[in-house]
Each structure stands twice: as structure tokens, then as C-alpha cells.
C-alpha positions as CSV (number, residue, x, y, z in Angstrom):
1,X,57.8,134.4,126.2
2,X,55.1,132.0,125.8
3,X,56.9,129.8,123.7
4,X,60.3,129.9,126.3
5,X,57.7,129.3,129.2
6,X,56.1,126.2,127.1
7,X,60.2,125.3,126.2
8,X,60.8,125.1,130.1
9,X,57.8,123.6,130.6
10,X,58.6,120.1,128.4
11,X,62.1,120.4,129.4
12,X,60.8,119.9,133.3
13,X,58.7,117.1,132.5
14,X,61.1,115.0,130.3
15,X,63.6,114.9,133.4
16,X,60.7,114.4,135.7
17,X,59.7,110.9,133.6
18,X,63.4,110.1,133.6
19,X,63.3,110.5,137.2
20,X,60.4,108.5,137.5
21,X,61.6,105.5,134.7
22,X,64.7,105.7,136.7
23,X,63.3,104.9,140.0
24,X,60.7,102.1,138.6
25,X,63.6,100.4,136.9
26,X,65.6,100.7,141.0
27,X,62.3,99.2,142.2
28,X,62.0,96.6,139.2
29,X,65.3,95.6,140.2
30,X,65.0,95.4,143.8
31,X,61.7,93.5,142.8
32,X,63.2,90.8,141.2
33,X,66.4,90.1,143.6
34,X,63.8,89.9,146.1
35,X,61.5,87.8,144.8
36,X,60.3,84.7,146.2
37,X,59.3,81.7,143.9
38,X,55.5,81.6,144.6
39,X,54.6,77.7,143.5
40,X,57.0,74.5,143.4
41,X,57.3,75.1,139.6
42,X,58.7,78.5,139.5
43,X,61.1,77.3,142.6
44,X,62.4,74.4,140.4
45,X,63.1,76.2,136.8
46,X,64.9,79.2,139.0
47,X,67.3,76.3,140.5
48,X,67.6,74.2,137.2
49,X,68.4,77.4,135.4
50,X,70.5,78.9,138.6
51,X,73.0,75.8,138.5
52,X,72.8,74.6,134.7
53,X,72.5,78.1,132.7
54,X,76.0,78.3,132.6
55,X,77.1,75.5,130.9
56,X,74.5,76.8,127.3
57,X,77.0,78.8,124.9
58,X,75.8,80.3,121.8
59,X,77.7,78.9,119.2
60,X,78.7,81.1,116.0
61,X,80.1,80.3,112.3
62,X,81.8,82.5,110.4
63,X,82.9,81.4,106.7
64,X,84.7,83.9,104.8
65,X,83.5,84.6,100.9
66,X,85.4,83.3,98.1
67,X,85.2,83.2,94.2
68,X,84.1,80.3,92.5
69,X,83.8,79.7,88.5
70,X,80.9,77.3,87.6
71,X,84.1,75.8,85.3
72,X,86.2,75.3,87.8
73,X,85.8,71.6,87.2
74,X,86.8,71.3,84.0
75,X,90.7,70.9,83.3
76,X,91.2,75.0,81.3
77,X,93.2,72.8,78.6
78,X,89.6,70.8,77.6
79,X,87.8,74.8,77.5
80,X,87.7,76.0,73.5
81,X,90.0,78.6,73.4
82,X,87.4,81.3,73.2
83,X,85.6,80.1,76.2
84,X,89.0,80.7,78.1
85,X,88.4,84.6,77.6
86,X,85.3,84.3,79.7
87,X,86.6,82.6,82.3
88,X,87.3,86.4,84.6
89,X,83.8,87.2,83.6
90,X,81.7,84.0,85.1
91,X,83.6,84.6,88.6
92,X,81.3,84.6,91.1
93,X,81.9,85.9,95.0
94,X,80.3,83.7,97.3
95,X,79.4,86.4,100.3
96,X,80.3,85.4,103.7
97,X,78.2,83.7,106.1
98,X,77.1,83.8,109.3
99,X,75.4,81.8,111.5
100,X,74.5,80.9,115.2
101,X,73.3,78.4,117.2
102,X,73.6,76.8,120.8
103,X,76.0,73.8,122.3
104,X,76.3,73.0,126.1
105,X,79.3,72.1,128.5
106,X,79.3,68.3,128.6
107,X,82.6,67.2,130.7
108,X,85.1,68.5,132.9
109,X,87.4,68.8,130.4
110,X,85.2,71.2,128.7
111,X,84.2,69.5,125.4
112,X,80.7,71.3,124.2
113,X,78.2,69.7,122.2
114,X,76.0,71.3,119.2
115,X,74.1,69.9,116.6
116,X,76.2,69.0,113.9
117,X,74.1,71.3,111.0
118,X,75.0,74.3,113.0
119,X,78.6,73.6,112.3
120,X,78.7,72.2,109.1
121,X,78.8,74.8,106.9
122,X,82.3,75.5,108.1
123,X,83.7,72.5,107.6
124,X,85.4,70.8,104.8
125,X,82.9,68.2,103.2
126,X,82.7,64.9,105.1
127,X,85.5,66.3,107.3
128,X,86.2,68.3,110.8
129,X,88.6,70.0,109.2
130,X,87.8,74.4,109.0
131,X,87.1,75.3,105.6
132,X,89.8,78.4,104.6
133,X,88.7,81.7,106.4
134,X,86.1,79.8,108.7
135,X,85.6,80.4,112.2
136,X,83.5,79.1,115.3
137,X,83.8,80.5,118.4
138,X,81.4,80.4,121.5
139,X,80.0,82.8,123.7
140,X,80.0,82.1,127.9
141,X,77.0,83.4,129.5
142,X,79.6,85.6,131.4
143,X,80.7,87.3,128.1
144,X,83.9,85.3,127.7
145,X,83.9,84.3,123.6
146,X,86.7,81.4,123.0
147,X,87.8,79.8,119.0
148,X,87.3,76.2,119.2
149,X,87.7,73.7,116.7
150,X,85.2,70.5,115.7
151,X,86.6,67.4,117.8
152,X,84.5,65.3,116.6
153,X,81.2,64.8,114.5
154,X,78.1,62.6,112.7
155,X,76.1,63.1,110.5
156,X,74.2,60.1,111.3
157,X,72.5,61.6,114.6
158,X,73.7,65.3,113.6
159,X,75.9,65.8,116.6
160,X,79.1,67.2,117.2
161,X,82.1,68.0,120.0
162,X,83.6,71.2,120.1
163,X,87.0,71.7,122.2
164,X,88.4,74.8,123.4
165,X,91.6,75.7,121.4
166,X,93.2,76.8,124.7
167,X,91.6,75.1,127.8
168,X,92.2,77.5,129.7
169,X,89.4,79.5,128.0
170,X,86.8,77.2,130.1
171,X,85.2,80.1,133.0
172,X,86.2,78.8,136.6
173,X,83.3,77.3,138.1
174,X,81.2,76.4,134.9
175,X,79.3,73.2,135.6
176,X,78.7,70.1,133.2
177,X,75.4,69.3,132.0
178,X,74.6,65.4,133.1
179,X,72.9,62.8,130.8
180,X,69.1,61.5,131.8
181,X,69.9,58.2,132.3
182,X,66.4,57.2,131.5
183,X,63.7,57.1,128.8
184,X,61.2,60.3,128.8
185,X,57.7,60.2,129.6
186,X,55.0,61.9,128.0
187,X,53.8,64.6,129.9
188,X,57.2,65.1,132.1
189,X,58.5,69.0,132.9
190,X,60.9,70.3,129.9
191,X,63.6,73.2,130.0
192,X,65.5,74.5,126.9
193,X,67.8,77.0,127.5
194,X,69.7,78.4,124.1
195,X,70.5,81.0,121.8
196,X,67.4,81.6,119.5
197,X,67.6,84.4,117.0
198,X,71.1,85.8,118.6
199,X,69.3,86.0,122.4
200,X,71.7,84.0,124.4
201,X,70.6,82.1,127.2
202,X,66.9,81.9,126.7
203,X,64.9,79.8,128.7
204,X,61.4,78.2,127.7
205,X,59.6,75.7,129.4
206,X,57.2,73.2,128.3
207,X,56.6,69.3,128.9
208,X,57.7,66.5,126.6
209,X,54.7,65.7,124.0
210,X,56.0,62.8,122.4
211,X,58.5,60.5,122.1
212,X,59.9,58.0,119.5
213,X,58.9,60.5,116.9
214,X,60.8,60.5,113.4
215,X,61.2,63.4,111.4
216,X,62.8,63.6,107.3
217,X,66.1,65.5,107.6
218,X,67.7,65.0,110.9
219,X,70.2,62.7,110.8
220,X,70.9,60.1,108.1
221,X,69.2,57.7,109.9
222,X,66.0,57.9,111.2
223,X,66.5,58.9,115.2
224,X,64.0,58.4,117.7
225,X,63.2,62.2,118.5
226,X,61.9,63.6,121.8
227,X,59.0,65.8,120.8
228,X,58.1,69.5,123.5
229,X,56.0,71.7,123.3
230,X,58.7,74.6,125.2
231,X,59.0,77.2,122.6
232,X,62.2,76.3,120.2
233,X,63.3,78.5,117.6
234,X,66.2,78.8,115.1
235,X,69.3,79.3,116.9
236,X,67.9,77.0,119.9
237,X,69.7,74.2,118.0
238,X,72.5,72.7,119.7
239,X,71.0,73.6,123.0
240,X,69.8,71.6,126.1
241,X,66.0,70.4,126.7
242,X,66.5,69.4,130.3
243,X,64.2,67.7,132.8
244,X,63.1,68.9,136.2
245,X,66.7,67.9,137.5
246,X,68.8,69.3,135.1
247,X,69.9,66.6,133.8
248,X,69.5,66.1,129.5
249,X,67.0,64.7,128.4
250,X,67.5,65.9,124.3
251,X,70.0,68.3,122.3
252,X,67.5,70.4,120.6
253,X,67.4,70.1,116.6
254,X,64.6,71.1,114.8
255,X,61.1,72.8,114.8
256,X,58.1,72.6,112.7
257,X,58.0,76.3,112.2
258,X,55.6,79.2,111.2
259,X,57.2,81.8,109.1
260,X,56.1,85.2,109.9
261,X,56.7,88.5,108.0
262,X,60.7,88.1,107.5
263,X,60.4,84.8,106.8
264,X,62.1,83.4,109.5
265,X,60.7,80.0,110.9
266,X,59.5,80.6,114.3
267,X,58.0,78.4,117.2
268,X,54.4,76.6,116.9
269,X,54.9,74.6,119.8
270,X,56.1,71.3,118.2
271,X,60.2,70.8,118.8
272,X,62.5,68.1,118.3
273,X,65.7,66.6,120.3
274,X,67.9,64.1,119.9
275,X,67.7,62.2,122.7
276,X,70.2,61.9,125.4
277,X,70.6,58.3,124.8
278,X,71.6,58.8,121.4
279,X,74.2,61.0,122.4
280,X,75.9,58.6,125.2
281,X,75.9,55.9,122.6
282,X,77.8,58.1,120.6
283,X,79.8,60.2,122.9
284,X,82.7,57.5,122.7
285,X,83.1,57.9,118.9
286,X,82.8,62.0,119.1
287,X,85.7,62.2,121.4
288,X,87.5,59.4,119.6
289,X,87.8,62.6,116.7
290,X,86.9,62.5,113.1
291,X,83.6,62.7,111.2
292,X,81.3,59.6,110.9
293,X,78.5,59.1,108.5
294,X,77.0,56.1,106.7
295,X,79.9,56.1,104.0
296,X,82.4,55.5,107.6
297,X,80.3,53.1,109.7
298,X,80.2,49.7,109.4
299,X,76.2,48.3,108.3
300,X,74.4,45.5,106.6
301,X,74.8,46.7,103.2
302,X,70.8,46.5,102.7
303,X,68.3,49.1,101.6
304,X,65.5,48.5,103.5
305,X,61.6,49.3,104.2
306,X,59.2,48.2,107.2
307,X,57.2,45.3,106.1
308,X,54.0,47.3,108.3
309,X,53.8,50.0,105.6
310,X,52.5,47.6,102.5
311,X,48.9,47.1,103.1
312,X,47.6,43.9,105.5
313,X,45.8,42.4,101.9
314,X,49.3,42.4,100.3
315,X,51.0,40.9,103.1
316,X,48.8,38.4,102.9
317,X,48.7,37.1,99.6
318,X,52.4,37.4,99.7
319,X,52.8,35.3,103.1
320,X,55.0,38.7,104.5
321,X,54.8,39.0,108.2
322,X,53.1,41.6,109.8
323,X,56.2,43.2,111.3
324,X,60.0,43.0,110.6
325,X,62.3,45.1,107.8
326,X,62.4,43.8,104.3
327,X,65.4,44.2,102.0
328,X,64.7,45.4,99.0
329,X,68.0,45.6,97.4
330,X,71.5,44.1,98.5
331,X,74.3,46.3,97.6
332,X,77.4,45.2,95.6
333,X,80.8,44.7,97.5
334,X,78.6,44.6,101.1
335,X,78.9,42.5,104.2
336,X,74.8,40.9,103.3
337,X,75.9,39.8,99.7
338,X,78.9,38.3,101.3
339,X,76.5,36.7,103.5
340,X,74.4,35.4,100.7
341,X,71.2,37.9,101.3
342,X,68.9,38.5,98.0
343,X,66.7,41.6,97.5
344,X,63.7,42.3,96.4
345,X,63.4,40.0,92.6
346,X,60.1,41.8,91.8
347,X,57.4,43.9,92.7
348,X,53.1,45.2,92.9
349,X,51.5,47.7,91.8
350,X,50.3,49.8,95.1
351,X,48.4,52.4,94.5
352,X,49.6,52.4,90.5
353,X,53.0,52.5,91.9
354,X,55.4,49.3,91.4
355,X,56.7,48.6,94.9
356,X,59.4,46.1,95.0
357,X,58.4,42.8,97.4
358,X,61.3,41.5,99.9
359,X,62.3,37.9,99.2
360,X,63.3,38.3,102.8
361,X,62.1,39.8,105.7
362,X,64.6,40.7,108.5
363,X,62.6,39.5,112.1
364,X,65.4,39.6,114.7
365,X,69.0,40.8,115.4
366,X,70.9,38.5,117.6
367,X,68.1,37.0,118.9
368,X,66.1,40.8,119.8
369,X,62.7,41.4,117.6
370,X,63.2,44.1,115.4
371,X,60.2,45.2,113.8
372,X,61.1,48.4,112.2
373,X,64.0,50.2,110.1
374,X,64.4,52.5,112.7
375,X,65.3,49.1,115.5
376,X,67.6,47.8,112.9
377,X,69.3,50.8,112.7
378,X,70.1,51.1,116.0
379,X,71.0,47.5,116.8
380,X,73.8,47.5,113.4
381,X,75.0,51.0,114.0
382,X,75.7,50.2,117.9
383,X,78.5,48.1,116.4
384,X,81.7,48.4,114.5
385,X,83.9,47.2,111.7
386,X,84.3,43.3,111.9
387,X,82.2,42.6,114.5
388,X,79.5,40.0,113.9
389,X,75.7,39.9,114.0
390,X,73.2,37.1,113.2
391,X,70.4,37.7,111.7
392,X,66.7,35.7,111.5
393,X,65.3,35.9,108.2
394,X,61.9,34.7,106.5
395,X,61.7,33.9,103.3
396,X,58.5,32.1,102.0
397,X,56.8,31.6,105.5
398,X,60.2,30.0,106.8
399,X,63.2,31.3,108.8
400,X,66.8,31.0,109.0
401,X,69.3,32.7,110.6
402,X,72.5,34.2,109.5
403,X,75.8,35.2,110.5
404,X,77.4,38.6,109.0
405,X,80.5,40.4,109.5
406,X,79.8,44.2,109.3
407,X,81.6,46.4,107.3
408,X,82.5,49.6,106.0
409,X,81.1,50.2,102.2
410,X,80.3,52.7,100.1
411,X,76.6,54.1,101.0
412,X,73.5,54.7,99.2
413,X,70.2,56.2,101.0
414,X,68.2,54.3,103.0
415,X,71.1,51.8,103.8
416,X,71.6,50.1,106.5
């Protein structure tokens, strides 16, 4: 009897918690649909996050697995004929992957953008094209998942344009995430909204801590990134970092991560964007379809360095300036060897390295200062095939300008 009466006993207080976790989680919810925004800030992310939310997808890749043979590339009629026995036996299946990231509403129309590394991996090399058996769909925050395929996308800036296979997939009433039409400042309210580790439509706030800052691997050219401090993990990429308004102020691409026990990178508090103005400089060519990359755009032709990073002594004693972008080799076939530019002819020893000296130093596009790779970058890559651009040059303590037509040649890396 004692053990029935003890039975009873739990039984009664297991549905007397549930009672009780029942009616806290009634009065949690009443609690939040009633609750009032207590300081200006709170007010402000609520609204942002009220009117913009729905416009962040989580974007996921699916690529199915497939055998490969490390001989594929050799022609079977070059194998020995015993090797050709082996063949079956050096198959290997390549397991599927999976992967997930963020992209946000960007026009009417319904065209999404994401970060062009979430995507890739589905693609066809250098391509938009699906690989065989890949997939990308993307999530709504209402639970609607659509297939899209990859409109457009760069490598350069490591964006991309999704569109909706069927148009009609677009939820009534989702609203388009506007460009900032201005430069950041330091210290100004952050939002990013995304889909880190698989929880969609995460918001974290910060401020911007930086701007202007470069970091190896986005892009293949160096991009001026927005650096916040609002916590941004893996699957936040693709994603939003908005400003007080709403309106974009980056597309969130990387983190300098801490990896914890599963060895997953995870936030420290140091994020990277694209900035906005990178991506309405290069909406146009998204939409326009295809995939651009060094090897597609228009340049110079030139690998380059900044003339700031060789030590004041050495510029110096070899009459360099103290900024500007020196060519250090002109590459074969290019619009600058067409144009009569020379590269580097030798070097010094800097720090018992040889590093090759410029014979000249690139000081201005059409007539604007550059003073960094990063500035020339920009001002060659806002222009296409054919189009011209005059350069001012020192060589030996004296300038000259020169006219080059820009074209499209085969790229090496750090080209411009």
C-alpha cells in the first residue's frame, strides 16, 4: 500500500507541474504580446525587425553524392592494361552535402541575394549552372520553402541572385530590403537577421566597429568590408546587417571565429559584410545573369602591390612615392602591354626576401588619386570591355599619363 500511496502521490505532482508549466508558458505568452518596448532602442529593433524580418530566407544546398576515380582524367586507352583491372576498385563515393546559409528579398520581383560561397558548391565550376542532383531552395519565415535557381553571380565580391523558379512562390505581402545609400559610420546601430546554425530568422544587434577593413578570402579582390560587433555565426552568411532604418548597410560574409567543442566556428564579436555599395554597383551585372570573376571582367592586365608597404628608407633610395600602386609584372596578351606598361625589371632584398621594385608607379585613374590596390580595383572593375581609362604614371621621379583600353584576359592572382 505504501508503495501505491507513494505511486499516487508522484503521479499527482507530475500533473500538478504540468499544470503549473502550462499556465507560466499562458502568462509568458500573454507577457510578451503585451509588452511595451521600455527604451527608444528596444522600440526601434522590434519595428526594424517587425517590417524587414520577412524579407531574410535561409538558404539551403543540397548536392547529391557521386563516384569519382582519381583516373578519371586519363584517357583508359593510355592506363597499362593491368592498371585497367583496378579501375572498380579506386571508385570513390563522394557523400552528399548539405549546407545552409541566409539571402534576403531585394526587389519586387523577388530576386534574393546570398553570398555567393553559400551557393557555390552547387554549381558547375565558374558557372550558374546546378551541378547534377544539386538543389537550393529557401525557406520563408512563414514556412513556405520554394527551388530557385542562381541568376546571377561573382566571385569577385562573393555575391549572388537567386530567382524563384515559379514567381508565384514569393508570400503576398513580403517586403524588399532597401540599399543604405550612404557610407557607414563607426559607432552606428547594426541588425543582422539570418539563419546561423539552422535557427532561421535570428536577430543580433551590435554597432558597426570598422569600416574599410580587408580581409584574405572574400572575394577575389580585396573589398572594402564593414566590420560589427552583432553576433554573426556560420549560416548568418548571405544575410542582412541593417541600420536603425532598415535599410542595408552590408550582406554578411564572414567571421573571425572561436571554435568550441564540435569544432564549429562560432561568434567573437568581429563580423564582416560586404557593403551595400558594393552590391548596387553590381546589382546591374547580377541581374544581367551569368557568373563574373577576374577571368570575365575586363582589367589592366597588371599584378600589382601598394607602394606604402616597402619601407620609407627604400622608397627613398629608390625615388618611389609614398603612395600609389606599383606594377610588378605586366601580363602577356593584356590591355597594359598593349599600352606599352613595363613591370617590375629587378628587385631588394627586404627582410632577406627579394621583392621586385616597380619601374612604375600607378598615381591616378582618370585624373582621381589612387593610392592603394584596393582604389584601383574599384576604379578598373566599375568599367567594362572596351571602355577606356587613362592612367598617370611615375617612373624615375617623372609622370606621364596613358590611355588603355580594358579588356578581358586570362587572369592570374593579384591582377588587376
Amino acid at each position: 500500500m505504501l508503495v501505491l500511496a507513494r505511486s499516487l502521490s508522484l503521479r499527482w505532482m507530475a500533473s500538478a507541474l504540468l499544470v503549473v508549466s502550462m499556465l507560466a508558458s499562458a502568462h509568458a505568452q500573454r507577457d510578451a504580446s503585451s509588452y511595451v518596448p521600455r527604451t527608444d532602442d528596444e522600440r526601434n529593433t522590434i519595428e526594424v525587425v517587425e517590417r524587414f524580418g520577412d524579407a531574410v530566407v535561409a538558404v539551403n544546398v543540397v548536392v547529391q553524392g557521386r563516384i569519382t576515380n582519381p583516373l578519371d582524367a586519363i584517357p583508359e586507352e593510355q592506363l597499362p592494361d593491368f592498371f585497367r583491372d583496378f579501375l572498380p576498385q579506386l571508385e570513390q563515393r563522394i557523400p552528399q552535402q548539405q549546407g545552409s546559409g541566409s539571402g534576403f528579398v531585394v526587389d519586387a520581383d523577388g530576386l534574393i541575394v546570398t553570398n555567393y560561397h553559400v551557393i557555390s558548391s552547387a554549381l558547375q565550376p565558374r558557372s550558374v549552372t546546378l551541378r547534377e542532383g544539386a538543389e537550393i531552395t529557401v525557406a520563408f519565415p512563414g514556412g513556405e520553402v520554394a527551388p530557385v535557381r542562381v541568376l546571377g553571380a561573382t566571385s569577385l565580391y562573393d555575391l549572388a541572385l537567386l530567382e524563384l523558379e515559379e514567381p508565384g512562390d514569393l508570400p503576398d505581402g513580403t517586403p524588399v530590403i532597401p540599399l543604405a545609400e550612404y557610407e557607414p559610420r563607426v559607432g552606428q546601430k547594426a541588425i543582422a537577421i539570418g539563419n546561423p546554425f539552422g535557427f532561421e530568422s535570428t536577430v543580433t544587434t551590435g554597432i558597426v566597429s570598422a569600416i574599410g577593413r580587408t580581409l584574405q578570402g572574400v572575394g577575389e579582390v580585396s573589398v572594402p568590408l564593414v566590420q560589427t560587433d552583432a553576433a554573426i555565426n556560420p549560416g548568418n552568411s548571405g544575410g542582412p546587417l541593417l541600420d536603425a532604418r532598415g535599410a542595408l548597410i552590408g550582406v554578411n560574409t564572414a567571421i573571425i571565429g572561436n571554435r568550441g567543442l564540435t569544432g564549429q566556428a562560432g561568434s567573437l564579436g568581429i563580423g564582416f559584410a560586404v557593403p551595400a555599395a558594393t552590391l548596387a554597383a553590381t546589382l546591374d551585372d547580377l541581374r544581367a545573369g551569368g557568373f563574373v570573376s577576374v577571368e570575365t571582367r575586363a582589367r589592366l592586365g597588371v599584378s600589382v602591390r601598394d607602394v606604402a608597404s616597402y619601407p620609407e628608407a627604400i622608397r627613398k633610395r629608390l625615388g618611389l612615392p609614398d603612395e600609389g600602386v606599383a606594377i610588378i609584372a605586366v601580363e602577356a596578351g593584356g590591355a597594359a602591354e598593349a599600352a606599352g606598361i613595363e613591370g617590375s625589371s629587378f628587385g631588394v632584398e627586404i627582410g632577406g626576401q627579394v621583392v621586385p621594385v616597380p619601374d612604375e608607379v600607378i598615381i591616378a585613374v582618370d585624373g582621381e588619386p589612387v593610392a592603394t590596390v584596393q582604389e584601383l580595383q574599384r576604379a578598373v572593375f566599375a568599367r567594362g570591355e572596351g571602355d577606356v581609362v587613362t592612367l598617370t604614371l611615375v617612373r624615375d621621379g617623372s609622370q606621364r599619363t596613358v590611355r588603355v583600353t580594358l579588356t578581358v584576359v586570362p587572369a592570374d592572382d593579384e591582377t588587376n
